[in-house]
N, C-alpha and C positions, 0 to 999 in steps of 0.2 A: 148598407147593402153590399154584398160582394159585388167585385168588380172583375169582369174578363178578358177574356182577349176575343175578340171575332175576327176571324181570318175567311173572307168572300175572294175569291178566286174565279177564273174565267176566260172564255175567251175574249177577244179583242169586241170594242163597240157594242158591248150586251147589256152595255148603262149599269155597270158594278159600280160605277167610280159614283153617281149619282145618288143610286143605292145605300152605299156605303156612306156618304155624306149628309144625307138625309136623317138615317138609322144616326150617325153619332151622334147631331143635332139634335136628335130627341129623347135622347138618354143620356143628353152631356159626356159624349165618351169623347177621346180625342182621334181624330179621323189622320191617315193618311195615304195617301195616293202613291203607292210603290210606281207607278207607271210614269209618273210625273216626272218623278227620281229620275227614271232610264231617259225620258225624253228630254229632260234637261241637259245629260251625259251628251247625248245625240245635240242637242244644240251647239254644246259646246265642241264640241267635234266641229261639227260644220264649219263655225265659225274660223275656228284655228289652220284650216284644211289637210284636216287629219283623216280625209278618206284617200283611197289610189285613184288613179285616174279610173280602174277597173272594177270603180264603186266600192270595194273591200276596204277597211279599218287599217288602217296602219297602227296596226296594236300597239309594235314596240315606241313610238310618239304618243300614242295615248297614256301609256302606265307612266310615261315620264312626266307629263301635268297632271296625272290623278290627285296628286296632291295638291293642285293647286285649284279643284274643281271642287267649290263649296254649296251645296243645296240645302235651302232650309226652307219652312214653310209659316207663312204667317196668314193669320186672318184679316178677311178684311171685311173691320167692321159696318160696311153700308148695306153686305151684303149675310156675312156671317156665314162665309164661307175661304176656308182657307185656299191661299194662293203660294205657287213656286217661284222661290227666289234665285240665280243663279248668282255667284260673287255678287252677292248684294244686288240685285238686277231684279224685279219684276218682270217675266218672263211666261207667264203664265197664258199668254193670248199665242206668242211664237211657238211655245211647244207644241200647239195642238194642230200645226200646219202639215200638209199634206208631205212635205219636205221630208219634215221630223218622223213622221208616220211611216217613209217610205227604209228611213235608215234605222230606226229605233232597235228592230230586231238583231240587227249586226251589233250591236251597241251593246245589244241586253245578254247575246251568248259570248261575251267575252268576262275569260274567269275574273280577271283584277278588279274589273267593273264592280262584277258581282260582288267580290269577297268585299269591296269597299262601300258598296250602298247596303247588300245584308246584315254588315257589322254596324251601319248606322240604324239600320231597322231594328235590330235583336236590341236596342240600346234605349229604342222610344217605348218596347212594349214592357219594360223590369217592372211598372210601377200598376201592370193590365189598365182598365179602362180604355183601353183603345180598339179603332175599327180600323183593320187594314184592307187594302184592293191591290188588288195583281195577277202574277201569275204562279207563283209559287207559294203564297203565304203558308197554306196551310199543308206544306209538305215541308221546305225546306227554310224560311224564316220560325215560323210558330207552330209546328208538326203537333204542340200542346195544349196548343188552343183549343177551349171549351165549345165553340162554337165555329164549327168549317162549315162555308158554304160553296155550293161551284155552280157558277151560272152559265147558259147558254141559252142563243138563236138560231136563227138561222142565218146564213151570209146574206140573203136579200135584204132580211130584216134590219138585219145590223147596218150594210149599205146604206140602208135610206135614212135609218136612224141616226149617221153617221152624216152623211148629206144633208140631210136637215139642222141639224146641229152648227156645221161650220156655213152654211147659208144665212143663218139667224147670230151668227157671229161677222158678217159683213167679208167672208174668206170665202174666194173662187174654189165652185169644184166640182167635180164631176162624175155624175153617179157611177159610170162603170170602168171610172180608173179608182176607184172609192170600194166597188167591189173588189178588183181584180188583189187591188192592197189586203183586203180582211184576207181574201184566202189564200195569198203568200204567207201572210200573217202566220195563219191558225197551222198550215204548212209547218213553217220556222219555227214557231214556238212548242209544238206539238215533239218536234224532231230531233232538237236542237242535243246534245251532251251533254251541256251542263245544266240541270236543274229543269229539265225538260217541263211545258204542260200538262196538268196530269190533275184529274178529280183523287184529293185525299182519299183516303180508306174512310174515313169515318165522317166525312163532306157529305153534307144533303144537298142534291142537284134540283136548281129551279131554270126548266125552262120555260123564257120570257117573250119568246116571240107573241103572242098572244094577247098578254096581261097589257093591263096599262099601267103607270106609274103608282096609281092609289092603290090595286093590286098586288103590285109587287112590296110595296112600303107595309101594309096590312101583312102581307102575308111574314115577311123578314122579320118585323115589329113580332109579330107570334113566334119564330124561333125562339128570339131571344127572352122572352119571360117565357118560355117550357123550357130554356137550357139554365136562368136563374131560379127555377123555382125547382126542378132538379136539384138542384146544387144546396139550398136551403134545406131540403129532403135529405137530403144527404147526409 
C-alpha cells in the first residue's frame, strides 16, 4: 500500500497532538509531535537561563548551544506511545508545564530554532508514512503532503481541555491563567514573521469543539482512506 505523509496543523490545545497519535497507531505510520520539539528548545532554554530579565530570548546565547541541543523521540513500550528526549533525558512530563507553555512561542519565532528542528523534520518524512502535528506542517515543513488537516476550538474549550489534561497529570493549574495563555498563544503564533499560523490552501478544517475523541478519531480515520484510495485511483 502506498505510504503518505499527513500534515494536521492547528491551533494550541485543540488535541492534534492526540489525534495525530492515535491516527498513527492505527495505521502504523510513524508519529511526531513538531510542538514537543519547540517545547523541548524552551526547556532547555530555561534551564541554561537563556531568557532576559525582560522575559525575551537572548538569541545570540541560544544559536551558540543549538548545537549542543539534541531532541529525539522514543516509544514507550507500556504505553505505545512515543516520548521527548532532551540530551538523552526523558522530559516528556517537564515540557508540558505551564512554565514551558508560557515561553514556547518566543522559542518557536526564532529563525535558528526553526531552520534547525525543520531540517530535522524534512529528514523524518524522506521515507512518507508518517503523521505530523504542529503549526506549520503543512505549509512550511511538508506544503506536499497528500493529506493537510487544520484543526480548531474554541479558547474556552481548549482552556478546559487543557486544564483537565495537566490536573489528570498530578500538575497545578489554573483555568484562567490556562485561558489567558491559549489566546496570547493563538495571538503569537498567528502573527509571528516567521512561518506564521495559517490553514494550508488545500488543509481540510475540523472544528473540534463539539466532537468527542471517538468522533474526531472516525472522522480523521475517513480522511485518510478517501486520500489512499484517491491515490490508488490514480
Amino acid at each position: 500500500m502506498k505510504k503518505i505523509i499527513i500534515a494536521i496543523d492547528g491551533l494550541s490545545s485543540c488535541g492534534k497532538s492526540t489525534m495525530a497519535k492515535n491516527l498513527a497507531k492505527e495505521i502504523s505510520y510513524l508519529y511526531v509531535d513538531t510542538g514537543a520539539m519547540y517545547r523541548a528548545v524552551t526547556l532547555y532554554a530555561l534551564r541554561h537561563n537563556l531568557f532576559n530579565h525582560d522575559g525575551s530570548v537572548n538569541i545570540d546565547a541560544l544559536e551558540r548551544h543549538i548545537n549542543h541541543i539534541n531532541i529525539t523521540l522514543h516509544l514507550n513500550k507500556s504505553t505505545g506511545q512515543p516520548e521527548t528526549y532532551l540530551n538523552g533525558q526523558n522530559v516528556e512530563h517537564e515540557i508540558r508545564s505551564m512554565e514551558v507553555s508560557e515561553h514556547v512561542c518566543l522559542i518557536a519565532a526564532i529563525s535558528a530554532v526553526r531552520h534547525a528542528l525543520v531540517s530535522q523534520q524534512k529528514a523524518m518524512g524522506k521515507e512518507k508514512g508518517i503523521v505530523m502535528d504542529g503549526r506549520d506542517i503543512g505549509t512550511a515543513v511538508f506544503p506536499q503532503a497528500e493529506l493537510k488537516i487544520f484543526v480548531t476550538a474554541s479558547p474556552a474549550i481548549r482552556a478546559q481541555r487543557r486544564y483537565d489534561e495537566l490536573k489528570s497529570k498530578g500538575i497545578q493549574a489554573d483555568y484562567n491563567t490556562i485561558l489567558k495563555n491559549i489566546e496570547e498563544r493563538d495571538y503569537l503564533d498567528s502573527h509571528r514573521q516567521l512561518s506564521p499560523l495559517r490553514k494550508a490552501t488545500s488543509a481540510i478544517e475540523l472544528d473540534n469543539s463539539q466532537l468527542t475523541m471517538e468522533e474526531q478519531q472516525n472522522w480523521l480515520l475517513d480522511q485518510f482512506n478517501k486520500t489512499i484510495h484517491s491515490l490508488y485511483r490514480d
